[in-house]
BALOBA-1460 file (C-alpha; in Angstrom, 3 decimals):
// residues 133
<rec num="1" residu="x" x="0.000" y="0.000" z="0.000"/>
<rec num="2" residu="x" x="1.292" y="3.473" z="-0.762"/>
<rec num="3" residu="x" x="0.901" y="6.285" z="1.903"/>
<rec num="4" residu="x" x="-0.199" y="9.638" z="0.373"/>
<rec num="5" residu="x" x="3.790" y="11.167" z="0.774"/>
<rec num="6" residu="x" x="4.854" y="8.153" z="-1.946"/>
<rec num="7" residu="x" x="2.274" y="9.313" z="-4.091"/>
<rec num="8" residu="x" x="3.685" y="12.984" z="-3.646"/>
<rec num="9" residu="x" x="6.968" y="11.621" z="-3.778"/>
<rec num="10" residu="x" x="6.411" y="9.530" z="-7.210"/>
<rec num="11" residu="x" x="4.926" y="12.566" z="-9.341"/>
<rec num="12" residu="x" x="7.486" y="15.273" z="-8.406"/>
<rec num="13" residu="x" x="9.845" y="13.407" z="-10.509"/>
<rec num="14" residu="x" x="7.548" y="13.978" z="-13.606"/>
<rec num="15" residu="x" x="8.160" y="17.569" z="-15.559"/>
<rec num="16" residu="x" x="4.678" y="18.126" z="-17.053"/>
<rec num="17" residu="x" x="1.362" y="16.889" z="-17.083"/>
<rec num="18" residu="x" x="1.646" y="14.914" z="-20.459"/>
<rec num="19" residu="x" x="3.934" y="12.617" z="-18.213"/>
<rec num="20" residu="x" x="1.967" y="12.184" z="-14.858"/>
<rec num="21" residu="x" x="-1.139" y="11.677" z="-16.940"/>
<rec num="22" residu="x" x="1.005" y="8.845" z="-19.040"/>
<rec num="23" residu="x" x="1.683" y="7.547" z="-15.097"/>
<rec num="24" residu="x" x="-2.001" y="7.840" z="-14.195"/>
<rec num="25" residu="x" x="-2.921" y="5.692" z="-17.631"/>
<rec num="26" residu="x" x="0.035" y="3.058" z="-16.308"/>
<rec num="27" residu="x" x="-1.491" y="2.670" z="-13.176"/>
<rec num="28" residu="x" x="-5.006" y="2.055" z="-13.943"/>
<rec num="29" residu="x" x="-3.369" y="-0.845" z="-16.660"/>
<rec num="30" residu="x" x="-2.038" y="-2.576" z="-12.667"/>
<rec num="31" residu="x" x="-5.890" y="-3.152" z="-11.840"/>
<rec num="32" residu="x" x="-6.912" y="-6.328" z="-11.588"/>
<rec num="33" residu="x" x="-9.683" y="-6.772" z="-13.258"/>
<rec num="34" residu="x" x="-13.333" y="-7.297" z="-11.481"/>
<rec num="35" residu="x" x="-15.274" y="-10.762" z="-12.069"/>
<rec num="36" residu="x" x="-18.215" y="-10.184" z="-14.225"/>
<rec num="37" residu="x" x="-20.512" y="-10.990" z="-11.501"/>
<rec num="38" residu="x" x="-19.259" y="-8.391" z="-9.517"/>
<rec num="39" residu="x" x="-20.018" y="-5.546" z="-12.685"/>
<rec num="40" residu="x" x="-23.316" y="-4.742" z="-11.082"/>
<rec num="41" residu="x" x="-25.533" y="-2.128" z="-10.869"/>
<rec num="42" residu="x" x="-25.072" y="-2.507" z="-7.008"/>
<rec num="43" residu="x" x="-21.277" y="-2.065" z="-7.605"/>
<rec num="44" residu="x" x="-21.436" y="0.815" z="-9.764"/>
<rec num="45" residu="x" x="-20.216" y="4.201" z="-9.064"/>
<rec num="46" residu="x" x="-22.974" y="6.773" z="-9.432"/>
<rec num="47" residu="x" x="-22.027" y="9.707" z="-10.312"/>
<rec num="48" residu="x" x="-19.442" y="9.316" z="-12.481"/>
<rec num="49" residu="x" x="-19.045" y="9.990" z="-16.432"/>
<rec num="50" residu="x" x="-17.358" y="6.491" z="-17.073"/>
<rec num="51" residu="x" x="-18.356" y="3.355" z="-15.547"/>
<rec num="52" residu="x" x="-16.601" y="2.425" z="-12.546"/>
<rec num="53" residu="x" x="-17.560" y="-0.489" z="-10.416"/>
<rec num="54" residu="x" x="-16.190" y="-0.701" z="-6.594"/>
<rec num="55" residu="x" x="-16.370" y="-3.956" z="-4.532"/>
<rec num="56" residu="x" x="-15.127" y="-4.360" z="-0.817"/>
<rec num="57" residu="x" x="-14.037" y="-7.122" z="1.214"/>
<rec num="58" residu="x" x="-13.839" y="-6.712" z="5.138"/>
<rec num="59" residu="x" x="-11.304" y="-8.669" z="6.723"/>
<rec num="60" residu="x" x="-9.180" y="-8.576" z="10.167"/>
<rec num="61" residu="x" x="-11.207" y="-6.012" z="10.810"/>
<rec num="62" residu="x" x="-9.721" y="-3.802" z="7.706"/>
<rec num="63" residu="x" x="-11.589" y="-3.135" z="4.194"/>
<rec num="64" residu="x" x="-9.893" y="-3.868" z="0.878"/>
<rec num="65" residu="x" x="-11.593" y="-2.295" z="-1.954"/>
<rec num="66" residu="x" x="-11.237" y="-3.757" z="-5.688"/>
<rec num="67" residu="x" x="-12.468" y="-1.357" z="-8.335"/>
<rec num="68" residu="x" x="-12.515" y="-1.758" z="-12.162"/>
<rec num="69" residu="x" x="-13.107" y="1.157" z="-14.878"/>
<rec num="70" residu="x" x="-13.610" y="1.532" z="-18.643"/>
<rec num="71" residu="x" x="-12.083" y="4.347" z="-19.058"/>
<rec num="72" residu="x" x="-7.405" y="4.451" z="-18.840"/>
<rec num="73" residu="x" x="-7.404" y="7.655" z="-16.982"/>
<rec num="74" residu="x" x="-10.368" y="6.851" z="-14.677"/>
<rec num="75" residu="x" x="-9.033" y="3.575" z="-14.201"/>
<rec num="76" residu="x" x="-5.754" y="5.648" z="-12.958"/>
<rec num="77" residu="x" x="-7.185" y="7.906" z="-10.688"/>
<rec num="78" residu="x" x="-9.222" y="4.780" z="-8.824"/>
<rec num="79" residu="x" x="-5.553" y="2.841" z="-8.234"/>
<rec num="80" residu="x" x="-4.498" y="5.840" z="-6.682"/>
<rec num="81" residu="x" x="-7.252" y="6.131" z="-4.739"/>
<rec num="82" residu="x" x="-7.590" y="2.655" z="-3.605"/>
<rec num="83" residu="x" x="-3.344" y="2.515" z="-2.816"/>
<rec num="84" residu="x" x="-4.179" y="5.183" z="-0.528"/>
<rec num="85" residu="x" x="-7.181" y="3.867" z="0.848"/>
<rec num="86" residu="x" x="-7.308" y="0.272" z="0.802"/>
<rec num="87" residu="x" x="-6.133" y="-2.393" z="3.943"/>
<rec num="88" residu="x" x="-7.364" y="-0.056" z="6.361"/>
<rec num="89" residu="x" x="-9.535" y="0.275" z="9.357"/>
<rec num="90" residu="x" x="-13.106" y="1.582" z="9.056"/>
<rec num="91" residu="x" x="-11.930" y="4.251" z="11.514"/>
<rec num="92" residu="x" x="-8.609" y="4.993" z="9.788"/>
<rec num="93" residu="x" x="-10.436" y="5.715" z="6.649"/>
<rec num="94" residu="x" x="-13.153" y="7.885" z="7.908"/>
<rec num="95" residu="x" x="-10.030" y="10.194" z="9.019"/>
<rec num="96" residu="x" x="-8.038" y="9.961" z="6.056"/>
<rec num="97" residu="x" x="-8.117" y="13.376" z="4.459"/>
<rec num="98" residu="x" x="-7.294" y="12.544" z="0.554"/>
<rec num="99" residu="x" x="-4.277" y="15.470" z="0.939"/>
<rec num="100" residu="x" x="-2.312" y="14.181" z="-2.197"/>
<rec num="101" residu="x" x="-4.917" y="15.267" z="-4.552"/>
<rec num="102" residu="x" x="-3.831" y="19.040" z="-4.229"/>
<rec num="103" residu="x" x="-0.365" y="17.970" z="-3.178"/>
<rec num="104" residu="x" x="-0.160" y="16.964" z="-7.023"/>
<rec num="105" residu="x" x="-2.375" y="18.935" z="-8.921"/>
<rec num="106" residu="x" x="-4.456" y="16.422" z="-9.766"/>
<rec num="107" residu="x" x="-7.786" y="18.821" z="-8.412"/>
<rec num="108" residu="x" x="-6.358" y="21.771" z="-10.944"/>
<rec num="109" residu="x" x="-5.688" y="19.100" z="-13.813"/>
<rec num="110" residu="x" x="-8.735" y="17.489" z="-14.141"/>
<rec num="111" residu="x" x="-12.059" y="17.806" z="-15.849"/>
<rec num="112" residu="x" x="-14.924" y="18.922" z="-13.973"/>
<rec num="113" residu="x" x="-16.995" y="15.612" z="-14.595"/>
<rec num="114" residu="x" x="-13.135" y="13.373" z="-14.092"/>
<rec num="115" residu="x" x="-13.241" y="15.607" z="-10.394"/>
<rec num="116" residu="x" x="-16.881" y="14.694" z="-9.801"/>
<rec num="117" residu="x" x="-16.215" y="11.129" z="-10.200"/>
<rec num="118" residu="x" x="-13.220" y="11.230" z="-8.069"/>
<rec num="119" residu="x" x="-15.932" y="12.884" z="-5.367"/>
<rec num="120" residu="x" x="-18.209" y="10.530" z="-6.037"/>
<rec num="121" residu="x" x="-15.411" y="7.258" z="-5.407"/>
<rec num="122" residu="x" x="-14.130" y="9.016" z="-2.299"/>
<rec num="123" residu="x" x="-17.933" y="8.891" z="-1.209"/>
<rec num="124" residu="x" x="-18.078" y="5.411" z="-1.845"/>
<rec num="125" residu="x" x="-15.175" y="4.813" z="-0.110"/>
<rec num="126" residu="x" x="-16.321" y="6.307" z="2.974"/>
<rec num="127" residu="x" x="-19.878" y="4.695" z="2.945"/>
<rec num="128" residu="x" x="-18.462" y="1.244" z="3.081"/>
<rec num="129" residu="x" x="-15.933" y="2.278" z="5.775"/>
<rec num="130" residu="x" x="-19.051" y="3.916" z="7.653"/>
<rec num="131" residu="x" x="-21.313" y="0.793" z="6.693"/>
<rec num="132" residu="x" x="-18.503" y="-1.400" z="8.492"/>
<rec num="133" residu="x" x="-17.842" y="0.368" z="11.906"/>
């Protein structure tokens, strides 16, 4: 898992956006991809421009989200997210303040419907951390 100061730490060494959007794309290729039976409507991100499904498992007391998009960048943005987020306690995420989205750029760089998906996942995220305490 990746703490948000690797993330920081990972896209300082890019010059321009061309390149950490060419390192979002890369990411979101690492996702392991959802079963079909998990792709539904229950699963799916509302909200959101592309389609983006999120599951959870709960073990040991910590959640581990899976997530799978159709879209490279989208997919991207949800493995950061879900480095950041995932293997933790409800309680741990519910405090979590998603600080390397500014630390990058990534809230000046992206579209207003790519930012309102992002909202949207970090919703999820919380929900099933709430739904779990």
């Amino acid at each position: 898992m990746k703490t948000q100061q690797e993330i920081i730490d990972d896209f300082s060494i890019f010059d321009d956006w061309m390149e950490k959007y060419q390192y979002i794309i890369d990411l979101g290729k690492e996702l392991p991809p959802l079963a079909e039976e998990e792709k539904i409507e229950t699963n799916k991100l509302q909200g959101c421009q592309s389609q983006v499904w999120v599951v959870s498992d709960f073990n040991d007391g910590k959640i581990q989200f899976r997530a799978e998009s159709d879209a490279a960048i989208v997919s991207g943005l949800v493995a950061l997210v879900l480095s950041v987020y995932s293997d933790h306690t409800p309680d741990e995420i519910l405090n979590l303040q998603p600080d390397f989205i500014s630390e990058i750029g990534l809230d000046k760089h992206l579209s207003p419907t790519r930012s309102n998906g992002l909202s949207s996942l970090l919703n999820r995220i919380r929900e099933i951390a709430a739904s779990h305490q």
